[in-house]
C-alpha positions in Angstrom: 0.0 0.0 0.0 1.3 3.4 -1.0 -0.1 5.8 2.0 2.2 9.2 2.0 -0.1 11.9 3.9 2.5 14.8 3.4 1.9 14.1 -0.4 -1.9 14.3 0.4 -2.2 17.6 2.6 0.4 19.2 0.2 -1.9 18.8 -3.0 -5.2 19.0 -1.1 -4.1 21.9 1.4 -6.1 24.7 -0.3 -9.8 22.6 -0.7 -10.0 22.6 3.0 -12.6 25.0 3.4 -14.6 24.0 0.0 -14.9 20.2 1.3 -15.4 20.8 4.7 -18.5 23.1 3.1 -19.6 20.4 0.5 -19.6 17.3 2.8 -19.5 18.7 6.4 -20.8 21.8 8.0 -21.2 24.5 5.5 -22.5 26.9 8.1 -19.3 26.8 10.1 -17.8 27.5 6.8 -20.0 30.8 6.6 -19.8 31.4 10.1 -15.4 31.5 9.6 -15.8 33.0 6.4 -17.7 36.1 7.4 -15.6 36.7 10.4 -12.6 36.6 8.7 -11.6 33.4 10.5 -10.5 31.7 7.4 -6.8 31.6 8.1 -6.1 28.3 6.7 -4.1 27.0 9.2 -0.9 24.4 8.4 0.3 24.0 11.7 0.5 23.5 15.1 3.8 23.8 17.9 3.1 24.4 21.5 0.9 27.2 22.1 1.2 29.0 18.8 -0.6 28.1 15.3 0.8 28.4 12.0 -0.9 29.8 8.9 0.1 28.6 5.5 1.7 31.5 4.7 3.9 30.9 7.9 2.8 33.3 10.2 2.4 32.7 13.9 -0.9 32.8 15.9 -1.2 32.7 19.8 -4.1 30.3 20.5 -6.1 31.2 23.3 -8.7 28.6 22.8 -6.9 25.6 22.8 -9.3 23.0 21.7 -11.7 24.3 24.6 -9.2 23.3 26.8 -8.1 20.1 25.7 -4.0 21.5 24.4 -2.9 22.4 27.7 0.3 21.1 26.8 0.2 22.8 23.7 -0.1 21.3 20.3 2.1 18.1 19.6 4.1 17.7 22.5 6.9 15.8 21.9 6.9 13.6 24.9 2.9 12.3 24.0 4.1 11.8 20.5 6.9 10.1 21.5 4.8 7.7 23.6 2.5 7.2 21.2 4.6 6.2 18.5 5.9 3.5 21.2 2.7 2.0 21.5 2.2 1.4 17.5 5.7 0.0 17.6 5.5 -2.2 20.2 2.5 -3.9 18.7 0.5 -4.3 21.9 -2.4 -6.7 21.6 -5.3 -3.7 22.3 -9.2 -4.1 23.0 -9.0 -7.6 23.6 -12.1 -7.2 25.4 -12.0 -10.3 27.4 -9.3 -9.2 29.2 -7.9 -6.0 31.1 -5.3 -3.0 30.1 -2.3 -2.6 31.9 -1.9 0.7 30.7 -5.4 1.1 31.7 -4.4 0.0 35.2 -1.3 2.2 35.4 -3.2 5.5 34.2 -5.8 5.1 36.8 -3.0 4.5 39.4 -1.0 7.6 38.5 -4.4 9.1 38.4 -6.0 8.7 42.0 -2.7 9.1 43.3 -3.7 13.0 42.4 -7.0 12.5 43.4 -7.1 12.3 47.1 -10.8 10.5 48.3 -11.2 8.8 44.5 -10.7 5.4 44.8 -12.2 3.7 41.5 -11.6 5.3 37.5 -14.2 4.5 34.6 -12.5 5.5 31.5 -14.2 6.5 28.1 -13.7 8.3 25.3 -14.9 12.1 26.0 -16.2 14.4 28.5 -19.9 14.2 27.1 -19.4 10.3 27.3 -18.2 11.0 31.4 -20.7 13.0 32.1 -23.0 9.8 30.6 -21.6 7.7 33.4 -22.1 9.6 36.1 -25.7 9.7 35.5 -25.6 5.7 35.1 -23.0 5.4 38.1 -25.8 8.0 40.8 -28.9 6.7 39.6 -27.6 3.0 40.2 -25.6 4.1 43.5 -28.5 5.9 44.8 -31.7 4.0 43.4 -32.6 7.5 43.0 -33.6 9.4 39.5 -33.8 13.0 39.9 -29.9 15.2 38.8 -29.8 18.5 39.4 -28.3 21.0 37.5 -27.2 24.7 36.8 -28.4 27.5 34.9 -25.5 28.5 32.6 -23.8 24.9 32.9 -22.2 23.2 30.0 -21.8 19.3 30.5 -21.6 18.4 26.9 -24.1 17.9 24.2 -25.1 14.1 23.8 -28.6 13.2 25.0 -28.1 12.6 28.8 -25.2 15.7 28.8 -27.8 17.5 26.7 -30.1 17.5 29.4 -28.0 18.9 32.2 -27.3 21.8 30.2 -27.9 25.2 31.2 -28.2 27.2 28.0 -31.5 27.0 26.1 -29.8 27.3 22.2 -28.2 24.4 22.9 -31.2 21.9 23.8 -33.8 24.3 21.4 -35.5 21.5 18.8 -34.0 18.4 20.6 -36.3 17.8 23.2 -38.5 15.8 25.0 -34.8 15.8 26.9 -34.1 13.0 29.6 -36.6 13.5 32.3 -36.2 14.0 36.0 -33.0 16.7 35.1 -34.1 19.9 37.3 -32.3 23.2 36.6 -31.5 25.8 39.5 -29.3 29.1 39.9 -25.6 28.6 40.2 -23.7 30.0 42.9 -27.0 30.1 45.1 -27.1 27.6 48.2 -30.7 28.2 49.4 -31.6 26.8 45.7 -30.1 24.1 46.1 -31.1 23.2 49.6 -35.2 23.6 48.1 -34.2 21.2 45.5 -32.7 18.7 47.8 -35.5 19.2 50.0 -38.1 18.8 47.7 -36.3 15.8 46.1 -35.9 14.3 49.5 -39.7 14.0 50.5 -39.7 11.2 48.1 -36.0 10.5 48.2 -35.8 11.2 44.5 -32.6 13.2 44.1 -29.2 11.7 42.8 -26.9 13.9 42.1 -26.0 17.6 42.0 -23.6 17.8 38.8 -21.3 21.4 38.7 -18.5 22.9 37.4 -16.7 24.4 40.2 -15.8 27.4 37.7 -19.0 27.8 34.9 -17.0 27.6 31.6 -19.4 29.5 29.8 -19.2 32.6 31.2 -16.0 32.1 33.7 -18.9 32.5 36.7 -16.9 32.0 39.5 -18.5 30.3 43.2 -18.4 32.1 46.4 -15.7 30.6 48.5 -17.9 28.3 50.6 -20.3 27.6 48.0 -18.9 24.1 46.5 -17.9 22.9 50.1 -21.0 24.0 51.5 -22.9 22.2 48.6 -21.2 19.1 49.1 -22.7 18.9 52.6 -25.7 19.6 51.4 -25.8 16.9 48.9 -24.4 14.2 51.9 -27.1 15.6 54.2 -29.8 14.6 51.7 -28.6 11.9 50.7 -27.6 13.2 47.1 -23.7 12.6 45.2 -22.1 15.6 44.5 -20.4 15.8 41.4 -17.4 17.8 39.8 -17.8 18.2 36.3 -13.7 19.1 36.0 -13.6 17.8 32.6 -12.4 21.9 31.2 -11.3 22.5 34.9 -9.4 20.2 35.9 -5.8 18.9 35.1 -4.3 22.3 36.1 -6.0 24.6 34.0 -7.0 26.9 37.2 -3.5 26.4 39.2 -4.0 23.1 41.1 -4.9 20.0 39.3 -8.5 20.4 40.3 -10.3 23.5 40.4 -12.1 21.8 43.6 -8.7 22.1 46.3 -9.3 25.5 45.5 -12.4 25.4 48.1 -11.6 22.9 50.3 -14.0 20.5 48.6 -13.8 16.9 48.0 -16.6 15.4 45.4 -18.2 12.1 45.5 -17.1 12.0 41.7 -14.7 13.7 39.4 -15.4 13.9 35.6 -12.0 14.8 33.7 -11.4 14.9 29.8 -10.1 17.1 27.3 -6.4 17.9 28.7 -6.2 14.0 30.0 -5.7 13.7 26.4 -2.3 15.1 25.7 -4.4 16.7 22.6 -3.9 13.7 20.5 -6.0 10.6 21.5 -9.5 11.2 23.0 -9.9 9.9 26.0 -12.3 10.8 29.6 -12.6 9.8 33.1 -14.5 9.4 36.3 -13.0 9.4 39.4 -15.2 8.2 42.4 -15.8 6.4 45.6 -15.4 2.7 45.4 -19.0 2.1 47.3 -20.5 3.9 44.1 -18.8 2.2 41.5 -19.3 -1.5 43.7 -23.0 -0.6 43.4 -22.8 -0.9 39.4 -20.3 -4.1 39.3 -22.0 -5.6 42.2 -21.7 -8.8 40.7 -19.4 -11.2 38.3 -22.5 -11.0 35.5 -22.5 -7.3 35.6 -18.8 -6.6 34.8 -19.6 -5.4 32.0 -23.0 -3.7 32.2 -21.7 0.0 31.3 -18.8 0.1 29.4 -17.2 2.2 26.3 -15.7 -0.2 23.7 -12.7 2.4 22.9 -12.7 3.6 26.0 -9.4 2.0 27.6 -7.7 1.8 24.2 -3.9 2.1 24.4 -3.1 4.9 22.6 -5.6 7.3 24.6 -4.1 5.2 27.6 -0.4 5.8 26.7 -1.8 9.2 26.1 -3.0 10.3 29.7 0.2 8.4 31.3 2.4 10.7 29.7 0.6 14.0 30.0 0.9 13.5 33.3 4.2 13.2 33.1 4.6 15.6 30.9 2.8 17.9 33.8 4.6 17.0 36.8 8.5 17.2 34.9 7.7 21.0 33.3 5.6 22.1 36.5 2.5 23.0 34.5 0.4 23.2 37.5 2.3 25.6 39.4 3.4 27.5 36.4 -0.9 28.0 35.4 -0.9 29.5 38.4 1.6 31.7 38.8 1.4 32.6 35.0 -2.3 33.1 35.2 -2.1 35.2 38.2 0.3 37.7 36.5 -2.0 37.6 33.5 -5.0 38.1 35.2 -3.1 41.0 37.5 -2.3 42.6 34.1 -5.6 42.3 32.5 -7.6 43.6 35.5 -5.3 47.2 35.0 -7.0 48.0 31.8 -10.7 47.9 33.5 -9.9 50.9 34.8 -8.3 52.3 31.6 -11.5 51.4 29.5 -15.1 51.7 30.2 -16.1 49.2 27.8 -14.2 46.6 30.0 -16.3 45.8 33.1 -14.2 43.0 34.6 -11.8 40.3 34.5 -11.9 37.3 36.6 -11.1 33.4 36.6 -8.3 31.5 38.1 -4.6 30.2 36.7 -5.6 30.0 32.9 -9.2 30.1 32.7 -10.2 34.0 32.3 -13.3 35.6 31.1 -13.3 39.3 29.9 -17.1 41.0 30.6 -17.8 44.1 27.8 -20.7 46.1 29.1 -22.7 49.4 28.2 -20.6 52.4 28.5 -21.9 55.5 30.3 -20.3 58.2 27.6 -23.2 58.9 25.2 -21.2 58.4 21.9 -20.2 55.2 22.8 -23.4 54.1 24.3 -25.6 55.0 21.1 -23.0 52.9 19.3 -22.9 50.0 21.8 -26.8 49.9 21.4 -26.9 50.1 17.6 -24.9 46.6 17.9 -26.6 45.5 20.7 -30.1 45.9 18.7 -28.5 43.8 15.5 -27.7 40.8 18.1 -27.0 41.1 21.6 -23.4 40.3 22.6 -22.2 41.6 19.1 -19.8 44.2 20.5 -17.5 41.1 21.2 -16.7 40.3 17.6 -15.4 43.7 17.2 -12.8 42.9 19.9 -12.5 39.3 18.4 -11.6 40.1 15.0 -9.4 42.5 15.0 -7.5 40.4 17.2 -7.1 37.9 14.8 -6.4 39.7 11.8 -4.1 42.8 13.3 -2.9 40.6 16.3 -2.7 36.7 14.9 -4.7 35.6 18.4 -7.5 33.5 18.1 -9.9 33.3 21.0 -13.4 33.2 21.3 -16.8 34.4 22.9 -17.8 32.5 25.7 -21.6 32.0 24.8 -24.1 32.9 22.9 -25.4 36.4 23.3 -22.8 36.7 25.4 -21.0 40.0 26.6 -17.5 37.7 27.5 -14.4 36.7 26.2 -12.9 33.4 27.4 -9.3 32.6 27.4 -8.0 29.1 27.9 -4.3 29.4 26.9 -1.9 26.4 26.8 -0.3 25.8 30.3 3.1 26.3 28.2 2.2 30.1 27.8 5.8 32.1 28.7 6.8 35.8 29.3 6.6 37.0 25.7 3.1 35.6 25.3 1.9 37.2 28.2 3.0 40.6 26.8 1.3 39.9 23.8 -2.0 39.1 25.1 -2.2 42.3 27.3 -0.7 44.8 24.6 -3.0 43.1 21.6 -6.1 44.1 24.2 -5.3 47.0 25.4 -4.9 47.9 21.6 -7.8 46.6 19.9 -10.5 47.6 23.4 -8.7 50.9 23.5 -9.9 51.1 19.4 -13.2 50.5 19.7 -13.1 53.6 22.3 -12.4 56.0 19.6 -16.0 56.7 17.4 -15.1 57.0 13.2 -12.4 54.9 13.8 -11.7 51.8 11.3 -13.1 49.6 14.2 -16.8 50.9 14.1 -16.9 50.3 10.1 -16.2 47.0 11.1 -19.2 47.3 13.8 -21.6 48.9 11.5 -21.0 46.2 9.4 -21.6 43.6 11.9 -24.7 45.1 12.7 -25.8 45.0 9.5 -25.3 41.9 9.0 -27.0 40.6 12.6 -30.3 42.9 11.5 -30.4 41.3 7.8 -30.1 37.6 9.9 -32.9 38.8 12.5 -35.2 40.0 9.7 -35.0 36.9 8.0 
C-alpha cells in the first residue's frame, strides 16, 4: 500500500474549506468565512498556530481546553509512537489494560478520596456515566443542574445543560434533570428538600468554575454544597472535565475550596491533545454498586474507552505535567496575566471586569456611560446582543494573529483558555493586543466601528429573515 499523507495535505491543502462546506458543516464555513476566520491554518507547535503562509498565531482557545500542553508535544508523540511499535495486543475485550491500570493508578494518586476510575472516550461520554453510576448508587432518579452549565451535548449531557440554544429542537430531553441558579445555596437546599420528601434526588452535577461565562462560586459555596448533597442523601459531582488537570492552578479546580466530590469527571487535557480519552473518578462504594456482581462486569462500558493509545496518552501527559511544573506554572502565570488584565478595566469603560483563576479568564464588555459610545454599543446591541465582542475578536485575529473566542451565545465575554506552556513574551502579547484593539473600539469614526456597523448590518439582515 502506497499511504504518503504529506503528499496528500500538500496537494489538497487549499480545498480545506470547499470540502469541509460540501460534505460537512457549511455553516461553520459561513460562520469562519464572514468573520474573517478563514486563516487556513498548516500547523501546530506548543501554544502558537501556523498559517500557510507561515505566520504565527497565539491560541487562546486551545481545543476548549483540551492542548494544555500545547499542540504536539513531543513527549505524548513520543509515547505514542511507542505503542504502534510495540504492537500491543489492544481491546481484547476479554481481558484488562495494563496501561489502563497504570493510568488510573497515577491518576488517584492525584485525586485524594477517588478510589475507583471508569475510562471513556470524551467528556460528554463522562458525564453519561455519572448519570448511570448515581442513579444505580443511589436507586434515586432525579440530577440536578445549573443554569448557565455546559456538561456536553449528547442526549443525557444534553439534558443537564444550562443554556437553552443548545437543547432548542432536541427535546423531549431525559426526564427528571431539574435546573437551578448557580452559585446560590438556598436553591439548592429547596431542591434537595423537595427531592428528599420522596427521596428522588441523585446527584447535584457542577463545574466548580461555569466555563461558559468564567462565573466564578463564592468561597464556601462548592464545600458548603457538598454537605448539602451528603445531608440529603444526594452525590455531589465535579464536572472538571475543562477545569481540571491544572487549568485553574491546582490540578482540580475543587482544592481551590476545600472541597472533596463524590465523583470527578476529567477529559479534554487528560488527552495530551492527540488521543480522545475521559474519566471518572469516584468512591469505590458507588462504583461496587454498578459491578455488584461477576455477571454485571460489564454492564456499562465504552468499547474504545481503555484503548492504548488514549491510555499511553493520559500516562504521559501526566508526566509531561509533573517534569515542566505546569500546575504551578498556570498558576503563577495566570495570576500575573490576570493581575495585568484587571489594569485596563480601569483604563476602558467598555471593559467591566476580569476574573477566573490560573488560565481560565473571562473578559465581561458592558454598556458604556459616555453617550457616543453608548448609542454605538446599542446600535450593535439591537442587531444581536453580545455583538460588541466580535469587534474585539476580530481585529485580534487579523491585526494581532490571536485567536480566542466568545464565551456563549449572546454573550458580553471573552474566554481565554491558553496552553499551560504560555511564557513571558506571550503574556506581553495578550495584554498589549487588548489593550490595543478595546482601546480602538473607544475611539467613534475609527476603522473599528466600520467593522461594527457592518456587523450590525449583518445581525439585522439575519434577524429579519
Amino acid at each position: 500500500m502506497t499511504f504518503d499523507l504529506s503528499s496528500i495535505l500538500a496537494e489538497r491543502q487549499g480545498e480545506k474549506y470547499a470540502l469541509n462546506e460540501k460534505y460537512l458543516n457549511a455553516q461553520l464555513v459561513r460562520v469562519l468565512k464572514t468573520l474573517g476566520y478563514d486563516v487556513n491554518f498548516a500547523r501546530g507547535q506548543g501554544p502558537h498556530l501556523y498559517d500557510v503562509a507561515g505566520r504565527r498565531y497565539l491560541d487562546l482557545l486551545s481545543g476548549f481546553g483540551v492542548f494544555a500542553l500545547g499542540r504536539n508535544h513531543p513527549a505524548v508523540a513520543a509515547a505514542l509512537r511507542q505503542v504502534l511499535e510495540a504492537q500491543l495486543p489492544g481491546l481484547v475485550q476479554l481481558d484488562v489494560s495494563l496501561l489502563a491500570g497504570i493510568l488510573a493508578e497515577k491518576l488517584l494518586a492525584r485525586l485524594p478520596g477517588m478510589e475507583r476510575i471508569f475510562f471513556c472516550n470524551s467528556g460528554a461520554e463522562a458525564v453519561e456515566a455519572a448519570i448511570k453510576f448515581a442513579r444505580m448508587a443511589t436507586g434515586r432518579p432525579r440530577i440536578l443542574y445549573c443554569d448557565q452549565a455546559f456538561h456536553g451535548l449528547t442526549y443525557g449531557a444534553l439534558s443537564l445543560n444550562g443554556t437553552e440554544v443548545f437543547r432548542k429542537g432536541f427535546g423531549p430531553l431525559l426526564p427528571e434533570c431539574v435546573k437551578i441558579p448557580f452559585n446560590d445555596l438556598t436553591a439548592l437546599e429547596a431542591a434537595l428538600k423537595a427531592g428528599a420528601k420522596e427521596s428522588e434526588v441523585a446527584a447535584f452535577i457542577v463545574e466548580p468554575i461555569q466555563g461558559k461565562g468564567v462565573y466564578m462560586p463564592d468561597d464556601n459555596y462548592l464545600a458548603e454544597a457538598a454537605r448539602l448533597c451528603r445531608k440529603y442523601g444526594a452525590l455531589f459531582v465535579a464536572d472538571e472535565i475543562q477545569t481540571g488537570l491544572g487549568r485553574t492552578g491546582r490540578f482540580l479546580a475543587c482544592e481551590h475550596y476545600g472541597v472533596e466530590p463524590d465523583m470527578v469527571l476529567l477529559a479534554k487535557a487528560l488527552s495530551g491533545g492527540f488521543v480522545p480519552v475521559g474519566a471518572v473518578a469516584m468512591k469505590h462504594w458507588i462504583f461496587a454498586k454498578l459491578f455488584d456482581r461477576m455477571d454485571r462486569a460489564l454492564v456499562h462500558g465504552s468499547t474504545f474507552g481503555k484503548n492504548d493509545m488514549a491510555m499511553a496518552a493520559g500516562i504521559a501527559t501526566l508526566e509531561v505535567m509533573e517534569e515542566e511544573k505546569l500546575v504551578e506554572k498556570a498558576d503563577s502565570r495566570g495570576s500575573a496575566l490576570m493581575a495585568d488584565l484587571q489594569k485596563l478595566v480601569a483604563q476602558h469603560e467598555l471593559l467591566k471586569e476580569v476574573r477566573g483563576r490560573g488560565m481560565m479568564i473571562g473578559l465581561e464588555f458592558g454598556a458604556p456611560k459616555s453617550l457616543k459610545l453608548k448609542a454605538a454599543w446599542h446600535l450593535l446591541d439591537s442587531a444581536k446582543r453580545g455583538l460588541f465582542c466580535q469587534m474585539v475578536l476580530i481585529p485580534l485575529l487579523r491585526d494581532h494573529q490571536i485567536l480566542c473566542q466568545v464565551s456563549g451565545d449572546d454573550s458580553y465575554i471573552i474566554k481565554l483558555l491558553p496552553s499551560l506552556t504560555i511564557d513571558e513574551a506571550d503574556r506581553q502579547w495578550i495584554v498589549s493586543a487588548f489593550d490595543q484593539v478595546i482601546g480602538d473600539c473607544h475611539q467613534i469614526g475609527g476603522a473599528v466601528w466600520d467593522l461594527g456597523r457592518s456587523l450590525a448590518k449583518h445581525g439585522l439582515k439575519a434577524k429579519a429573515g
